[in-house]
C-alpha positions as CSV (number, residue, x, y, z in Angstrom):
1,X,227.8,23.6,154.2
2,X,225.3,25.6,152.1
3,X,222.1,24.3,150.5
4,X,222.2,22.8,147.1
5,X,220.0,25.9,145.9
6,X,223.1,27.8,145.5
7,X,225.2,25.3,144.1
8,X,222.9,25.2,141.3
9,X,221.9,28.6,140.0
10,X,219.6,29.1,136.7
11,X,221.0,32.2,134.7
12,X,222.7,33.6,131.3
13,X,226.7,33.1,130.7
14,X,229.3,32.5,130.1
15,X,230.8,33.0,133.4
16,X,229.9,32.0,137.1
17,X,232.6,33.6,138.5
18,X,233.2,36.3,135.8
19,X,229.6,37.2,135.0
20,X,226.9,36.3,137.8
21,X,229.5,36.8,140.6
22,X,230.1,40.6,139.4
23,X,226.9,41.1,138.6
24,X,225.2,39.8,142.3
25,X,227.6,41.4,144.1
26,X,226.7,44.9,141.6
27,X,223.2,44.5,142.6
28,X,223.5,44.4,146.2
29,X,225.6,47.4,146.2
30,X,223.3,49.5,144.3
31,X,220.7,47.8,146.2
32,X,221.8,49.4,149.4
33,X,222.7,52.6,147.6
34,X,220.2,53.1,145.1
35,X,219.6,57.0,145.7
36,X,223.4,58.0,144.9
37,X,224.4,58.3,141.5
38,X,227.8,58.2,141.1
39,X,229.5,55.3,141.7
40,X,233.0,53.4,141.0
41,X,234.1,49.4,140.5
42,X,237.6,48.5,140.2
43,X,238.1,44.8,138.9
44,X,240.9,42.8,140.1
45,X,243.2,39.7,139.2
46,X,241.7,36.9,137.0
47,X,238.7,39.0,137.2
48,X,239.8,41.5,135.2
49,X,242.0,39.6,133.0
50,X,239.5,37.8,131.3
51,X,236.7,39.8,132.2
52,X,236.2,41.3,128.7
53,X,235.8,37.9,127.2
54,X,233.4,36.8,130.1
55,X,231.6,39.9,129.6
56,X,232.0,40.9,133.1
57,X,232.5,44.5,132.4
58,X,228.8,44.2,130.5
59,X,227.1,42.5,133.5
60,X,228.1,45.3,135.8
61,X,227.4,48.1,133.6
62,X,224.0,47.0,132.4
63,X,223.5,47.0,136.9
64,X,224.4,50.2,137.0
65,X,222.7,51.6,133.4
66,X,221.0,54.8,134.9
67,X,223.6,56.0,137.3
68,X,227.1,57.6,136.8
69,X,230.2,54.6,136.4
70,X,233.7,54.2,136.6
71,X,234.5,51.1,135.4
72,X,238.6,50.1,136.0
73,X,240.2,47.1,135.1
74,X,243.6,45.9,137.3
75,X,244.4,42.6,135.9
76,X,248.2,42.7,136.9
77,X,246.7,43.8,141.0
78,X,245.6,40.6,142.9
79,X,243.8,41.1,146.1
80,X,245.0,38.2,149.3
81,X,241.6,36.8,149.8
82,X,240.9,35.8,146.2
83,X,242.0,36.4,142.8
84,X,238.4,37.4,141.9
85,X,238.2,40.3,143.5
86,X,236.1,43.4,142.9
87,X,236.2,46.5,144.6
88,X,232.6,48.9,144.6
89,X,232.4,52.7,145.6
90,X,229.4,55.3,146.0
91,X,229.8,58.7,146.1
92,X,227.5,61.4,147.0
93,X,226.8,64.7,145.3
94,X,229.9,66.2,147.0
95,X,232.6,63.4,145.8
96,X,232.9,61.6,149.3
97,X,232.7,58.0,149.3
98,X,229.3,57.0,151.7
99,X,230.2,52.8,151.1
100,X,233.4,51.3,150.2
101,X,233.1,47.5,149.7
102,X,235.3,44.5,148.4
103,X,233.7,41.5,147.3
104,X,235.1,38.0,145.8
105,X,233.0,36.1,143.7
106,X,234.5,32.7,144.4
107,X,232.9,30.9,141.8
108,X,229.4,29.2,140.8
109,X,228.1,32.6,141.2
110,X,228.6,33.0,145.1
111,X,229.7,36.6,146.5
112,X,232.0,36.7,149.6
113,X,233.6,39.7,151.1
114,X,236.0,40.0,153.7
115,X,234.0,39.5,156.3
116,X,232.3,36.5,155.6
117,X,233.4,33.1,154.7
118,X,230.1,31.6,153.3
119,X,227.3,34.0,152.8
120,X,224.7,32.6,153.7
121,X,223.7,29.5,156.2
122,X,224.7,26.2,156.9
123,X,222.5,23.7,155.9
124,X,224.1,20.7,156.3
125,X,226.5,19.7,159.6
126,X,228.1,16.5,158.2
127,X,230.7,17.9,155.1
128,X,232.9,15.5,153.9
129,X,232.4,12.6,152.0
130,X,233.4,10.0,154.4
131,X,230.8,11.6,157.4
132,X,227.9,11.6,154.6
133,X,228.8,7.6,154.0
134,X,229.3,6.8,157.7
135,X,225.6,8.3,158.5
136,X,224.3,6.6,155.0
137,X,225.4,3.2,156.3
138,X,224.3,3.7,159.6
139,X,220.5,4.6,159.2
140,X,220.6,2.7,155.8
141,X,219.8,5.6,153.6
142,X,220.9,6.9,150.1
143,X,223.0,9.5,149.5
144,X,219.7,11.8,148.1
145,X,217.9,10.7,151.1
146,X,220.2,13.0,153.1
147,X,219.9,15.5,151.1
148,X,216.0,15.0,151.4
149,X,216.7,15.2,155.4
150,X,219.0,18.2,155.5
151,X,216.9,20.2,152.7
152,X,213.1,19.4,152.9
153,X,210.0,18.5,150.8
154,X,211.0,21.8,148.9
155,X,213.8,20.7,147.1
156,X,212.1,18.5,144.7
157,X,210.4,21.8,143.2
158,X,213.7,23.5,143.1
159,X,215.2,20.5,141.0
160,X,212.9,20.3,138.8
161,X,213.0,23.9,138.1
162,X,216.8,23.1,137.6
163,X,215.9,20.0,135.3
164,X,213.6,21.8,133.3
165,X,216.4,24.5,132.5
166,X,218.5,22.1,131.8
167,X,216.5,20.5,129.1
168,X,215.7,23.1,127.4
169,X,219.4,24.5,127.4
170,X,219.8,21.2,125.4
171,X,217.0,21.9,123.2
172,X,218.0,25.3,122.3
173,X,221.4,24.5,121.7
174,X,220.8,21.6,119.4
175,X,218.7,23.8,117.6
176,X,221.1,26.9,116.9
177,X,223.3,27.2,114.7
178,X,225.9,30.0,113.5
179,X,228.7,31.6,115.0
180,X,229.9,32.2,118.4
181,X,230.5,35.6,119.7
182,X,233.6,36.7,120.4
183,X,237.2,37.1,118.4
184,X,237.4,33.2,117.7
185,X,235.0,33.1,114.6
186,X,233.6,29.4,116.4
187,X,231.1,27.7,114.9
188,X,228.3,25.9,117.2
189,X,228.7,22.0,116.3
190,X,225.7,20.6,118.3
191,X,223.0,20.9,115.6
192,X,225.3,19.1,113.3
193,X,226.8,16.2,115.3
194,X,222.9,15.7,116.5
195,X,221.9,15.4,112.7
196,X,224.6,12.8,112.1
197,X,224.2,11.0,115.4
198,X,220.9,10.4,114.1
199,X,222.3,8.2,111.0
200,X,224.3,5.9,113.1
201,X,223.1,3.0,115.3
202,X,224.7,1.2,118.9
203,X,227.2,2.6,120.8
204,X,228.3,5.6,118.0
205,X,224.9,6.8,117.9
206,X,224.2,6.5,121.6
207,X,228.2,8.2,122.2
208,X,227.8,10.9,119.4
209,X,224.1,12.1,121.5
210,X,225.8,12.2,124.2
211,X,228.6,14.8,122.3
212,X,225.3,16.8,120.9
213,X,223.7,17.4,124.0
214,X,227.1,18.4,125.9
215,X,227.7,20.8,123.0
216,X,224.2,22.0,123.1
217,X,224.4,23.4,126.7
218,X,228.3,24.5,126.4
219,X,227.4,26.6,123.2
220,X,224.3,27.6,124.9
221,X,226.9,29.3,127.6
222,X,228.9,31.0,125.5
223,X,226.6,32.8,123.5
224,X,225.3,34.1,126.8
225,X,222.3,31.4,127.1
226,X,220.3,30.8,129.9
227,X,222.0,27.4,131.7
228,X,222.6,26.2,134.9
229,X,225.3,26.5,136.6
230,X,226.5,22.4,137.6
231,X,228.9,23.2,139.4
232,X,229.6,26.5,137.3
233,X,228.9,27.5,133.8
234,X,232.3,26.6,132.8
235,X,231.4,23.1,133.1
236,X,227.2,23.8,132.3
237,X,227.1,21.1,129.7
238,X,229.0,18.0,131.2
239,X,225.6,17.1,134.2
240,X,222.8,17.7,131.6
241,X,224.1,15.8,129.1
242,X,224.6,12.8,131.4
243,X,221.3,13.2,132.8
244,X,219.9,13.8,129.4
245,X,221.5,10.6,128.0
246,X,219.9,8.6,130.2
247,X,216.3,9.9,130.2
248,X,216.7,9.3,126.6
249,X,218.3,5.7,126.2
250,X,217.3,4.3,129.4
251,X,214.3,6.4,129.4
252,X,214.7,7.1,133.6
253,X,211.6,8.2,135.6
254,X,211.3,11.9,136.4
255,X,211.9,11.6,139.7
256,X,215.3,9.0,139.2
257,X,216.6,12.4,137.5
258,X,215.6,14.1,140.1
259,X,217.3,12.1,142.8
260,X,220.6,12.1,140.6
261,X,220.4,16.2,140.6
262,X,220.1,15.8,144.2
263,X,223.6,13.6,145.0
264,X,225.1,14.9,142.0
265,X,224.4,18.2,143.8
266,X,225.9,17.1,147.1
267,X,229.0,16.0,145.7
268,X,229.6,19.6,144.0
269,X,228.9,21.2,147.3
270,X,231.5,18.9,149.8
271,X,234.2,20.4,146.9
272,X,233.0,23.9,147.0
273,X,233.0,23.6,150.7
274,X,236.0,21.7,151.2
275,X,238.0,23.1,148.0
276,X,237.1,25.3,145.4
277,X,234.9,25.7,142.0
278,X,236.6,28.0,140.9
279,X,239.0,28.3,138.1
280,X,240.6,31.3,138.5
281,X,242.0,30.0,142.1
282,X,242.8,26.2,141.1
283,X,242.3,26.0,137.7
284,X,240.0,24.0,135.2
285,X,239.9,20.6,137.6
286,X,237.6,22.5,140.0
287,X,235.4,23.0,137.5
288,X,235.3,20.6,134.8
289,X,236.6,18.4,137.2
290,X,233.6,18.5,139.5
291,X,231.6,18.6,136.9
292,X,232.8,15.6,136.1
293,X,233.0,13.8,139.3
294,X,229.2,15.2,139.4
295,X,228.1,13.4,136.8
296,X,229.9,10.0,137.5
297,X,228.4,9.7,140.3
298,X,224.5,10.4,139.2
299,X,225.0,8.2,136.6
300,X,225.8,5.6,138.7
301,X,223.5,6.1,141.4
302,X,220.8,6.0,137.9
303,X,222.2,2.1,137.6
304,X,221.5,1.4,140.5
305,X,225.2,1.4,142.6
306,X,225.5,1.9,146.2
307,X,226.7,4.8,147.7
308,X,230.6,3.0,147.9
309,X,230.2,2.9,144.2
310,X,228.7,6.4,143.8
311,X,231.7,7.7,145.8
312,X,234.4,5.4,143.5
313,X,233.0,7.0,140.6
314,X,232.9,10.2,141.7
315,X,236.5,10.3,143.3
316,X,237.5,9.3,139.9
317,X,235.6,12.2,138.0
318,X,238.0,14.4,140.6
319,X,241.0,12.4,140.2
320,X,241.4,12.1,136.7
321,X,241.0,15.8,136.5
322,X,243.8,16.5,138.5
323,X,246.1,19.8,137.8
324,X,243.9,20.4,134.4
325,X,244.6,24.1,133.9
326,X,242.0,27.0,133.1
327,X,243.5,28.9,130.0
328,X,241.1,30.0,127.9
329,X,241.7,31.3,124.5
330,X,241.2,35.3,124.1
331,X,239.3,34.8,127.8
332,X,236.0,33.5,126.2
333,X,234.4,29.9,127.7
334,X,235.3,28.2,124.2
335,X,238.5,26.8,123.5
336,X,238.9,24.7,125.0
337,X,236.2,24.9,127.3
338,X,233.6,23.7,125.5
339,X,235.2,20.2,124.1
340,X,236.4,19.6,127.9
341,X,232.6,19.8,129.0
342,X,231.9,17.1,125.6
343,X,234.8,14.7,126.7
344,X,234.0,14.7,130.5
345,X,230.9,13.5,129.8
346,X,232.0,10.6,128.0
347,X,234.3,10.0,130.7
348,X,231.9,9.9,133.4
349,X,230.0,6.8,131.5
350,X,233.4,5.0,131.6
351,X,233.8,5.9,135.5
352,X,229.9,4.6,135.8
353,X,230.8,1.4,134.1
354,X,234.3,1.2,136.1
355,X,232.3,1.8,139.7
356,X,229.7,-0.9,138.9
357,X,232.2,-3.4,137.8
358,X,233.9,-3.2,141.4
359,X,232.7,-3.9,144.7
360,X,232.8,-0.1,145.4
361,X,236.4,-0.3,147.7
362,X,239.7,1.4,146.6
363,X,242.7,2.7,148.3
364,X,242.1,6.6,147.6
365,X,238.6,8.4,148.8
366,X,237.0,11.1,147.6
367,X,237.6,13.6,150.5
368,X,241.5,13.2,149.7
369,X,241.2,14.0,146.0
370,X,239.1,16.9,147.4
371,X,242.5,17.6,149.5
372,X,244.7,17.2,146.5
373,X,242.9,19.1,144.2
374,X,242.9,22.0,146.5
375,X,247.0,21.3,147.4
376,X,247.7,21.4,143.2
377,X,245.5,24.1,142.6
378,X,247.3,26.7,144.9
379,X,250.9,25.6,143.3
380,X,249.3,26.0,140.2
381,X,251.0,29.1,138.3
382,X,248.6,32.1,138.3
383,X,249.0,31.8,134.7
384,X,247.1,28.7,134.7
385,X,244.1,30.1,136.2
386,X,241.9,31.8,134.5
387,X,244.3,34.7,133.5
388,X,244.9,33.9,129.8
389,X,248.2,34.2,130.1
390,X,249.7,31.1,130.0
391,X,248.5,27.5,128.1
392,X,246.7,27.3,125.5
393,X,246.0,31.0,125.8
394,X,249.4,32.1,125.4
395,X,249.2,30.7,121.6
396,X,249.2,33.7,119.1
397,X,247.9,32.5,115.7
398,X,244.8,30.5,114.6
399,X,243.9,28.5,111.9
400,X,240.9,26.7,111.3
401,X,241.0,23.5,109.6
């Protein structure tokens, strides 16, 4: 299992899989090729089907801006290993191909190609769930402390790189205002819904933040804003705001946050290890729904739950999640995109609260939701995943009321 420093990955949206993906995997082509000037990528599957609205067809061109391109789209042609496929040529002065490579970008911005599973190297020998707990028990030990063990001194620097990104994602997003790009004419909510949270007092003021600072980081993604991906930029704003929330209302140390990042982190990476994050092969839940699960479980770990209770609240992020589809209108990360990142938030406080109020014990674990999820999203319709073509994507006339 890879380090955390991939999981989370600081850049501009609105797509993981559709944007950074095609766009890593461009420069590492022309990387290796960067004296030959005419060159050819054909997108494939999901990747092409709603890579107009993630901009992926922008990504790769402004990569390849000085040389000779052949963009082709195939969104009807799905490739075995992954429906995010993208296929890269060079050419050399007389026509003949000198590299022919096929890459997947299977989501959270991560590149594999068809000879590599993982790309890069294990950092981590215990990947489930259950294995993590087992060793937590036995040398008495948080769930961050083994992250601490399996990732060194270093990766407090990273997360608070991370934290600081994610902040000011907030920031910026409460602050804009205007429209969306795109053909959905959306307005950004978050400066608005902060002004009015800031009228009400108890639980609505505290729940309607909470709605601002999701919004924030979700708009933030889909006007291309930098974010971090947590675990994709799908599902940007559902961690921050959590983390967020608390920093402000329970005003959590630095280093507390930092120590949530850091399980909240490890719990995204058992799924993308053990599963998928991405929502063009099993739909929305392995994205919103790790974000989710993400989230419940750092905020519990913030009050204070052991790592039984941490794992309860993050099987139910997951659970509750379960065969939520990834159908996004006119391909852009909006509707309904955004409002899923708002309303997982709010459900991770309920999990929190749920976890604590237990003795951390139930009948099904986190590593079988894992399973499951993976089970439903393969007998998910491909029109479910990230294709627009089925859902809400399908619908043909908008009004806005």
């Amino acid at each position: 299992m890879e380090s955390i420093r991939e999981l989370y990955r600081i850049g501009c949206g609105p797509s993981s899989s559709h944007t950074m993906g095609p766009r890593k995997a461009a420069e590492e082509f022309l990387e290796r090729n960067v004296n030959l000037k005419k060159f050819e990528v054909t997108l494939f599957g999901s990747l092409a089907a709603t890579g107009k609205g993630h901009l992926t067809g922008v990504a790769i061109e402004e990569v390849f801006k000085h040389k000779q391109l052949d963009l082709i789209w195939k969104p009807k042609e799905f490739l075995e290993k992954h429906p995010n496929a993208l296929r890269l040529k060079a050419f050399n002065e007389n026509g003949e191909v000198v590299e022919d490579w096929t890459a997947y970008s299977i989501g959270g911005g991560a590149i594999v190609d068809d000879d590599t599973e993982h790309s890069l190297q294990s950092v981590y020998d215990l990947t489930t769930m259950d294995a993590i707990l087992d060793w937590c028990k036995e040398n008495d030990k948080q769930l961050w402390e083994y992250v601490l063990l399996k990732e060194g001194e270093g990766i407090w620097d990273f997360l608070e790189e991370v934290w600081m990104a994610m902040k000011n994602a907030i920031k910026k997003g409460m602050n804009n205002e205007g429209e969306l790009p795109g053909g959905l004419k959306l307005p950004r909510k978050s400066h608005l819904y902060h002004l009015k949270a800031k009228t009400y007092s108890g639980p609505m003021r505290k729940r309607s933040m909470l709605y601002s600072y999701a919004l924030a980081v979700s708009e933030e993604n889909a006007g291309g804003g930098i974010i971090v991906t947590a675990p994709t930029c799908g599902a940007c704003g559902v961690l921050p705001a959590i983390l967020y929330y608390h920093k402000k209302f329970y005003k959590f140390k630095k280093k507390d946050i930092l120590k949530a990042l850091a399980t909240a982190g490890l719990i995204g990476n058992i799924v993308k290890f053990n599963a998928s994050i991405s929502g063009a092969e099993v739909g929305c839940q392995g994205e919103v729904g790790v974000a989710c699960a993400m989230a419940s479980g750092a905020a519990t770990q913030l009050h204070g739950g052991t790592i039984y209770q941490v794992e309860y609240s993050a099987e139910m992020g997951l659970e509750h999640h379960l065969g939520l589809t990834c159908d996004p209108i006119l391909g852009l990360v909006q509707i309904p995109c955004i409002e899923r990142n708002v309303f997982a938030a709010a459900r991770a406080l309920n999990h929190n609260t749920y976890a604590l109020l237990s003795d951390g014990r139930h009948r099904i674990s986190f590593d079988q939701v894992t399973e499951t999820m993976m089970k439903t999203g393969l007998d998910l319709s491909l029109s479910y995943k990230e294709t627009s073509l089925g859902g809400l994507a399908s619908l043909k006339g908008f009004t806005y009321r």
